[in-house]
C-alpha positions as CSV (number, residue, x, y, z in Angstrom):
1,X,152.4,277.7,125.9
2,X,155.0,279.3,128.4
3,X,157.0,279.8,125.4
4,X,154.3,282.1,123.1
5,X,154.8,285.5,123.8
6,X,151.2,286.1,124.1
7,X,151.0,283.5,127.2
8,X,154.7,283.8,128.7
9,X,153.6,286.1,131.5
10,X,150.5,284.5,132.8
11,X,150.9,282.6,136.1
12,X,150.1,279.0,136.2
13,X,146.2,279.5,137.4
14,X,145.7,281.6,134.1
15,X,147.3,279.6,132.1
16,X,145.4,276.5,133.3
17,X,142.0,278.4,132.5
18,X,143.2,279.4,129.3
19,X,144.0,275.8,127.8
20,X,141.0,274.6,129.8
21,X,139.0,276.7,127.0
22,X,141.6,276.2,123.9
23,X,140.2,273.9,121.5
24,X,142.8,271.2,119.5
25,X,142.8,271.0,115.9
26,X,145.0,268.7,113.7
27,X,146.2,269.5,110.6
28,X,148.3,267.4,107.9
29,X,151.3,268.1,106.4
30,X,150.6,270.6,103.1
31,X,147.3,271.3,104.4
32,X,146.4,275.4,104.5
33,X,145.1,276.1,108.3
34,X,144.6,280.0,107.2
35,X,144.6,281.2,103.5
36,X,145.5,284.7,102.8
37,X,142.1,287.5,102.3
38,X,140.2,285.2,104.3
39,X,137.8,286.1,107.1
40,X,140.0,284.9,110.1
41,X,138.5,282.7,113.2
42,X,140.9,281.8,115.4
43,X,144.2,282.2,117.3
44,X,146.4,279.1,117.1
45,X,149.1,277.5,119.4
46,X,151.4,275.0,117.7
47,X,151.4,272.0,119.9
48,X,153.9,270.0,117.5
49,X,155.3,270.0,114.1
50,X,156.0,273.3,112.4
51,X,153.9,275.2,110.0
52,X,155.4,277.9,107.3
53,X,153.5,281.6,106.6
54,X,153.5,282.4,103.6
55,X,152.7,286.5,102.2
56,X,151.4,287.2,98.6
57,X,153.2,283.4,98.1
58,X,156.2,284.0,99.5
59,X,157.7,282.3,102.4
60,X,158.0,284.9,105.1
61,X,158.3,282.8,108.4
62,X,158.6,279.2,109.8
63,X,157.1,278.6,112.9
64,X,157.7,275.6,115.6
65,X,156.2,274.2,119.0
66,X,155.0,277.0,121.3
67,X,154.7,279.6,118.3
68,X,151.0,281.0,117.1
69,X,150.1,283.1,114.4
70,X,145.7,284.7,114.3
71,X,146.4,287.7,116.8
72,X,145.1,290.2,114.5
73,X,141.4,288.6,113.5
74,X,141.1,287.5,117.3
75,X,141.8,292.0,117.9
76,X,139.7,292.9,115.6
77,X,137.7,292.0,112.7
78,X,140.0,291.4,109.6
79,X,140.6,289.3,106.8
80,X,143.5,286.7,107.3
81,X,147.0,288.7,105.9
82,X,149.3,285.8,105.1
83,X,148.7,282.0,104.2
84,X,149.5,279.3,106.9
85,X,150.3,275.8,105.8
């Protein structure tokens, strides 16, 4: 988590409280964890593995351990903008 730029700053007290209230969800390989023009729900942390975004189909970004992608439904209300998988 130390290494997610949303988390990097927070001092080991916050950071503690903030996993303390995270919730762990596991995916398998191929499955979709956000689909494009959906209603978004949460801001995820990878744990492990990697995940790749994809935008109108095309492969935009790869992310790895420590990465997350939901920021912008957990801001505001908004329909998911690119495809996770």
């Amino acid at each position: 988590m130390t290494t997610n730029i949303l988390f990097n700053s927070l001092d080991g007290d916050a950071l503690t409280l903030l996993i303390d209230v995270m919730a762990k969800k596991t995916f398998v390989s191929g499955e979709d964890i956000i689909t494009q023009g959906s209603q978004g729900d949460y801001y995820y942390v990878l744990q492990s593995g990697t995940c790749d975004i994809f935008k109108d189909g095309a492969l935009v970004l790869q992310c790895s351990k420590g990465m997350g992608f939901g920021e912008l439904v957990r801001a505001r209300v908004v329909v998911v903008a690119a495809t996770v998988r």
